[in-house]
C-alpha positions in Angstrom: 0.0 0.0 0.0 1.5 3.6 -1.0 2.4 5.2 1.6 1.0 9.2 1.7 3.7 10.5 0.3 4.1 8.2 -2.6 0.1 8.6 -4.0 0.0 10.4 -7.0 -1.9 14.3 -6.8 -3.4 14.9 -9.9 -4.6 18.9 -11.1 -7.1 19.3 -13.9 -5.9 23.0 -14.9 -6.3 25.2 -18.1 -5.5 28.0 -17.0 -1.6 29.1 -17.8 1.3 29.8 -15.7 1.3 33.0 -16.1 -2.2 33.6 -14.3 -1.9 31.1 -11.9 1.6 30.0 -10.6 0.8 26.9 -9.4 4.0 25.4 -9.5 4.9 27.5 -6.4 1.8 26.9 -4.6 2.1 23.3 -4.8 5.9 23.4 -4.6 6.0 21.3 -1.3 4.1 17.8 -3.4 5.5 19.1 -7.1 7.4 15.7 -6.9 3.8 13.4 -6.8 2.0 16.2 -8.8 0.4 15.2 -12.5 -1.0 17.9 -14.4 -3.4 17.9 -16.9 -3.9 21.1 -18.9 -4.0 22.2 -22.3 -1.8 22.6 -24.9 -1.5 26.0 -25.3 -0.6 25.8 -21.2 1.4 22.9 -20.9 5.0 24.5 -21.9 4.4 27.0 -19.0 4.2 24.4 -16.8 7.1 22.5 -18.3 9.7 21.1 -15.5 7.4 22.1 -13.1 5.9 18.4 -11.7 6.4 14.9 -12.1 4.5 15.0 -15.6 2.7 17.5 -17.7 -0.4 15.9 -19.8 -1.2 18.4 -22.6 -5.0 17.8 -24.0 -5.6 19.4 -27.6 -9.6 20.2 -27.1 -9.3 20.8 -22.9 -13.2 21.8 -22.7 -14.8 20.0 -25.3 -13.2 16.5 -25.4 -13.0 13.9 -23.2 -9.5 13.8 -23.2 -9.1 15.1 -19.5 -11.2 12.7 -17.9 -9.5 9.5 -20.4 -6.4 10.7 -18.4 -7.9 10.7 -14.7 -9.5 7.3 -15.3 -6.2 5.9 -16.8 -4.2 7.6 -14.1 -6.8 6.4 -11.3 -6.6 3.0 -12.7 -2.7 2.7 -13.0 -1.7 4.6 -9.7 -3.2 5.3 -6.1 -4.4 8.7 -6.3 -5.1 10.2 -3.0 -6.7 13.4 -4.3 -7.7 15.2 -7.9 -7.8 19.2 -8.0 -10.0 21.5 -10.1 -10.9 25.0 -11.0 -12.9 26.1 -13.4 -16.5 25.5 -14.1 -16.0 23.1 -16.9 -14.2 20.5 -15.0 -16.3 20.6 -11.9 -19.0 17.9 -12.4 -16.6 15.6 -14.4 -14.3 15.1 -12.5 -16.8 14.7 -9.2 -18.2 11.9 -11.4 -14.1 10.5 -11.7 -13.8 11.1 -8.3 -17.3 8.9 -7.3 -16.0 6.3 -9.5 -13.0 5.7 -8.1 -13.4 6.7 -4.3 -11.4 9.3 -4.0 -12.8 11.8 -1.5 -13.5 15.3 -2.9 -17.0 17.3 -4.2 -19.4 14.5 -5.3 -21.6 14.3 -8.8 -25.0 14.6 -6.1 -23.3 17.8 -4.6 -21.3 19.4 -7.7 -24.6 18.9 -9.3 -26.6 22.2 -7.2 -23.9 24.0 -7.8 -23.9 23.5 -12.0 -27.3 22.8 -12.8 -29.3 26.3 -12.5 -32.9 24.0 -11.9 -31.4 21.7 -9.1 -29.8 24.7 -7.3 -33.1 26.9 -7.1 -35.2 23.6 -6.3 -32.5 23.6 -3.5 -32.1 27.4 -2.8 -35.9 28.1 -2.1 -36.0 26.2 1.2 -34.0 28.9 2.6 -34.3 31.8 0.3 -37.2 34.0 -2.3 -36.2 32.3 -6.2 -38.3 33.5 -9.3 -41.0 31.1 -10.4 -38.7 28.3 -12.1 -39.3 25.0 -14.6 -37.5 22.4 -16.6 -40.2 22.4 -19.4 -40.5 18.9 -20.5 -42.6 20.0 -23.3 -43.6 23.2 -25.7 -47.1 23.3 -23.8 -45.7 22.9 -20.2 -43.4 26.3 -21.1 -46.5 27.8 -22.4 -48.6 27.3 -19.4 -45.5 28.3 -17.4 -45.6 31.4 -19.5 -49.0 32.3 -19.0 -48.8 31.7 -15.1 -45.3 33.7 -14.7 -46.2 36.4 -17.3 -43.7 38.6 -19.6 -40.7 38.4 -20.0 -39.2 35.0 -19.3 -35.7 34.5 -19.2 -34.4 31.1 -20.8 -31.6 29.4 -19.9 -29.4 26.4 -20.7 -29.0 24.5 -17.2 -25.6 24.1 -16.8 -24.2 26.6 -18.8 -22.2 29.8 -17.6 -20.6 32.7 -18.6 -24.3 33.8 -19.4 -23.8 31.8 -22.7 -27.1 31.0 -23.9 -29.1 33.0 -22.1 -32.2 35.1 -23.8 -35.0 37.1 -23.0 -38.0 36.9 -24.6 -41.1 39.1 -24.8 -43.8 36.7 -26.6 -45.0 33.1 -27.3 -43.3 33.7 -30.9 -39.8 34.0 -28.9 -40.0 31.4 -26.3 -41.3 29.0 -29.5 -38.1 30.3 -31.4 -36.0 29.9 -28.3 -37.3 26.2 -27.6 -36.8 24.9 -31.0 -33.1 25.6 -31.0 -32.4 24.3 -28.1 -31.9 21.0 -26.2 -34.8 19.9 -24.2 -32.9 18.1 -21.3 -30.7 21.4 -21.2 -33.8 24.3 -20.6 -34.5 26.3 -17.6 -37.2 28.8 -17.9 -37.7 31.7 -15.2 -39.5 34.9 -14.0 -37.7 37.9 -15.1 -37.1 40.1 -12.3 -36.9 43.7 -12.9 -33.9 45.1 -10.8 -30.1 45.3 -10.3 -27.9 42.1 -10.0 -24.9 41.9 -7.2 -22.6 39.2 -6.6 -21.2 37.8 -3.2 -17.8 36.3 -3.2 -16.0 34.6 -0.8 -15.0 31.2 0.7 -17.7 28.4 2.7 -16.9 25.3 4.2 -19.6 22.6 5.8 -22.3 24.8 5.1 -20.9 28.4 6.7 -19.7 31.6 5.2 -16.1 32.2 6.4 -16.0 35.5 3.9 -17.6 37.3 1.8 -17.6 40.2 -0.5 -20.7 41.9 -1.7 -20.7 43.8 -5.5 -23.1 45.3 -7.9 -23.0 45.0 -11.4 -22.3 47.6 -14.1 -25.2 47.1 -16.4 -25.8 43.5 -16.5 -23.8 40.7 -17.3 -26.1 39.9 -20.6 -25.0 43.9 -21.7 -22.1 42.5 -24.0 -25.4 41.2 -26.2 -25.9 45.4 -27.3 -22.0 45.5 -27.5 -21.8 47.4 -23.9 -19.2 46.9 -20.9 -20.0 44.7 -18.0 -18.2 46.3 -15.2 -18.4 45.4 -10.8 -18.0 47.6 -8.0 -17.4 46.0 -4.2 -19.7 47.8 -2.4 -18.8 49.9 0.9 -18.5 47.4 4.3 -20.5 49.8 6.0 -23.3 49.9 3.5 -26.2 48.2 5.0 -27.2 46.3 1.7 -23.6 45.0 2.1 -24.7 43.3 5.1 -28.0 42.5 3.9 -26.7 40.5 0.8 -23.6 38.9 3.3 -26.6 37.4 5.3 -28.6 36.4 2.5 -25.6 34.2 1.2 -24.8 32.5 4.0 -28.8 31.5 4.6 -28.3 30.1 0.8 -24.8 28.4 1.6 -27.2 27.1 4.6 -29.4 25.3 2.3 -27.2 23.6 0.1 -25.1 20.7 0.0 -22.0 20.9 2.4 -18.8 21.3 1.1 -15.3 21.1 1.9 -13.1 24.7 2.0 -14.6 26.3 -1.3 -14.9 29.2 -2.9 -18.1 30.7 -3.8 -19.8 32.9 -6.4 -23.5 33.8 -5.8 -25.8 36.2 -7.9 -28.2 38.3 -6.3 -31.5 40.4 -7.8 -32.3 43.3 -6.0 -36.0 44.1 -7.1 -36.5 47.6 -7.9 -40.4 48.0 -6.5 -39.8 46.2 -3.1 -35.9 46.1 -2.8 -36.3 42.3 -1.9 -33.3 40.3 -2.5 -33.9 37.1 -5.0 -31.8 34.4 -5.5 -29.9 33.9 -9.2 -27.6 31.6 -9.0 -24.4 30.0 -6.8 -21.0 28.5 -8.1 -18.7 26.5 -6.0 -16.0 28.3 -7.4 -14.6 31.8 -8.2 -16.5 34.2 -10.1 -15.6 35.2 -13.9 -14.5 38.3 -15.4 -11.5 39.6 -13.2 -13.4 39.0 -9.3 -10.5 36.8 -8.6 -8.2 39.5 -9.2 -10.6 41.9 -7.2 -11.3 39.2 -4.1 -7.5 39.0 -4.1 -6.4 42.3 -3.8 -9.9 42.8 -1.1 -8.9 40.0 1.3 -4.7 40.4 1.1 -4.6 36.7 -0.4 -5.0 35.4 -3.3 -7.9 33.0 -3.4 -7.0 30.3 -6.1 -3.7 29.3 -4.1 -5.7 29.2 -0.7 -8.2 26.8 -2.8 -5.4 24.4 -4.6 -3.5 23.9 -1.5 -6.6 23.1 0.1 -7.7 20.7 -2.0 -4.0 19.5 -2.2 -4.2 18.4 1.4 -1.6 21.3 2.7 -2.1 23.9 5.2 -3.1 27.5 4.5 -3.6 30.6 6.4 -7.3 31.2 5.1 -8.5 34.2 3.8 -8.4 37.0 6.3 -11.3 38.1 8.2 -11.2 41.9 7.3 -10.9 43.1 3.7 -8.6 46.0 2.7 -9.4 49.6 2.7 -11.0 51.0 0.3 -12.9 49.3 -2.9 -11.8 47.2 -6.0 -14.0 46.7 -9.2 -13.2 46.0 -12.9 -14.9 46.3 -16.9 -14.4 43.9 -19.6 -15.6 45.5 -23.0 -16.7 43.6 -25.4 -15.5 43.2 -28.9 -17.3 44.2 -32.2 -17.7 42.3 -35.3 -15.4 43.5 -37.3 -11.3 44.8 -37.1 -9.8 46.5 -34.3 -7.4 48.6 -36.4 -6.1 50.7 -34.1 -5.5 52.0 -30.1 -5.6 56.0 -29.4 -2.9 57.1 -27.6 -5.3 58.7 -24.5 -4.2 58.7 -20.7 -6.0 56.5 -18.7 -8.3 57.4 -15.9 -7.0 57.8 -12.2 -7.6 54.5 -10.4 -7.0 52.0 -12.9 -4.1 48.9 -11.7 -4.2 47.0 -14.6 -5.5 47.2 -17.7 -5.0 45.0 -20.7 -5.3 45.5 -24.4 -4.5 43.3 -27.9 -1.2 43.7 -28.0 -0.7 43.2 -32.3 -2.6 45.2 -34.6 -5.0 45.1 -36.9 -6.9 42.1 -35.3 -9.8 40.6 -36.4 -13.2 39.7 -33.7 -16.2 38.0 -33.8 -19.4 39.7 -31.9 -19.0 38.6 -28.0 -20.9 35.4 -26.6 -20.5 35.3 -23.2 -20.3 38.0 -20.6 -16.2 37.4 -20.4 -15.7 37.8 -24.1 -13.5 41.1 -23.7 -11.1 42.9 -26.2 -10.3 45.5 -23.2 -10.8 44.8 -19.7 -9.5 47.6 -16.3 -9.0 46.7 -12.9 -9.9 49.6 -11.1 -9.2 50.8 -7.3 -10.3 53.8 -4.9 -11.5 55.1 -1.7 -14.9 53.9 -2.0 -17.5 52.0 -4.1 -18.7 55.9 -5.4 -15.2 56.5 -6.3 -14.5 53.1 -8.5 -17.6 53.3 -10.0 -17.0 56.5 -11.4 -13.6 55.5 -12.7 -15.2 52.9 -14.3 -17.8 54.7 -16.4 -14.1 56.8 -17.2 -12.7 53.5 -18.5 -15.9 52.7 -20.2 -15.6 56.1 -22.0 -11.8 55.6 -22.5 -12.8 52.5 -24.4 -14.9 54.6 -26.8 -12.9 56.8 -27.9 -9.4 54.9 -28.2 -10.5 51.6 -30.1 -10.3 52.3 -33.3 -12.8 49.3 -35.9 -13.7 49.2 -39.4 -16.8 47.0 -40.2 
């Protein structure tokens, strides 16, 4: 029987180097550490562990999970890591097949499919009216009860891929015809602002959280407009009132190990009730790791691998940072970006990141993280960073330069 030290860790990772240096985090096991990434990825990671696995198609292939079975099969693996949203319910179903302790298929399963998370959710929190249509004249009745506009959905997408509004019977018929039926969610639209809560839960608590509000919404990049977040003030009483509504949803849902957490919030605009979205069990898109990182002095990827990894961390600390973090990701156009204006940047902005070789050709966006420029913005308060970030959103305007 392997002893710990000789069982094989395995990390399902796309993301590169670069972004996420997890060849220091993990530096301690590097030695019984297998990564499987992509190919684009996998020389960054080169020398790094005792093997790289590159995977041509990481997302859409079955190449990643091929590798964990053959890898569970030929070695004692005492744990497998993940990350990102697409690798989440796979490999829970590798873990349940081979015992390896870790998120399960039952429990990874509220947190990717948008019907079993609201079935779950409203035992402890309001959820729009919500149904898995199994046929055209179920959605119509649904209609008719829940009224204009619906919102359809595929159930376990993300990124807000897939996602449509639609006004009539004529829309939701177009809607359901193009779509597959096991894969449709259909919901009460409700009119208001959408926040985000991010943070870190384990067995059912909030140990952290951060409370945001969207910059329009994050279906804006559909009318070719930014998508932008502001961290709202600590003091601001909605910031507590979304902090508690999290953890009563955390409450309600399957426990989980030391996990982060992304959790969308409506804020109705007749009553100002707060209504459940929707809850990852993982970091939110965009750049709200880079703003979660910089708001709790940690950054929150490394705090999650080297959990998962089995090694000790210090935990996200219990007070954020002064002052308030937020970002925009504008989208691209159809059509050439030809050229960048030489303007100066608004005050605030920490990063902010550009195409680098010009001209360059882009398709229309199709998911709310489909940027050509994105900012990462900082200041005194949420007032402050959100008026940088309508200046970066202007910036944007006049210094990308397209022909049709």
């Amino acid at each position: 029987m392997p002893t710990p030290e000789e069982q094989l860790i395995v990390l399902a990772h796309r993301i590169p180097a670069a972004v996420t240096p997890v060849g220091d985090w993990l530096a301690e096991v590097a030695d019984r550490v297998v990564l499987i990434t992509s190919e684009e990825a996998a020389p960054g990671y080169a020398g790094m562990f005792r093997d790289v696995l590159p995977v041509s198609d990481y997302s859409g292939s079955d190449e990643v999970v091929d590798h964990l079975d053959r890898l569970c099969a030929d070695h004692s693996v005492a744990r497998i890591i993940h990350g990102t949203e697409d690798d989440i319910l796979r490999i829970a179903r590798v873990r349940d097949r081979h015992g390896i302790p870790g998120l399960s298929e039952a429990d990874a399963l509220v947190f990717r499919d948008k019907y079993a998370m609201k079935a779950a959710a409203q035992a402890g929190v309001a959820t729009p009216a919500f149904l898995a249509p199994a046929d055209g004249a179920q959605a119509a009745e649904f209609a008719r009860l829940a009224g204009w506009p619906l919102v359809v959905k595929p159930r376990l997408g993300y990124g807000s891929r897939g996602v449509a509004v639609v006004e009539d019977t004529a829309g939701l018929t177009s809607q359901l015809r193009d779509r597959d039926p096991a894969d449709v969610l259909l919901e009460a639209f409700v009119p208001g602002t959408v926040h985000h809560v991010d943070g870190f839960m384990r067995d059912g608590e909030v140990l952290l959280a951060v409370a945001s509000r969207y910059i329009n919404s994050c279906l804006s990049f559909a009318d070719g407009e930014s998508l932008g977040s502001v961290q709202l003030d600590e003091h601001d009483l909605l910031t507590k009132r979304l902090v508690a509504f999290a953890e009563q949803v955390v409450a309600v849902l399957p426990s989980t190990a030391f996990s982060p957490f992304h959790l969308e919030v409506f804020v109705q605009d007749d009553t100002d009730a707060l209504v459940f979205c929707e809850i990852a069990a993982r970091l939110g898109g965009g750049h709200i790791y880079e703003t979660l990182a910089h708001s709790i002095g940690a950054d929150p990827v490394e705090l999650w691998f080297r959990d998962q990894a089995g090694l000790s961390h210090t935990g996200p600390v219990a007070s954020r940072t002064p002052g308030s973090y937020g970002f925009l990701l504008v989208p691209p156009r159809q059509g050439t970006l030809v050229e960048i204006g030489d303007l100066p940047l608004p005050d605030g902005v920490l990063q902010h990141s550009l195409p680098t070789t010009l001209p360059k050709a882009f398709d229309a966006a199709t998911a709310s993280t489909d940027t050509v420029a994105s900012s990462l913005v900082h200041g005194a308060d949420a007032g402050s960073v959100e008026s940088a970030l309508r200046r970066c959103a202007l910036w944007s305007a006049a210094a990308l330069r397209w022909s049709s």
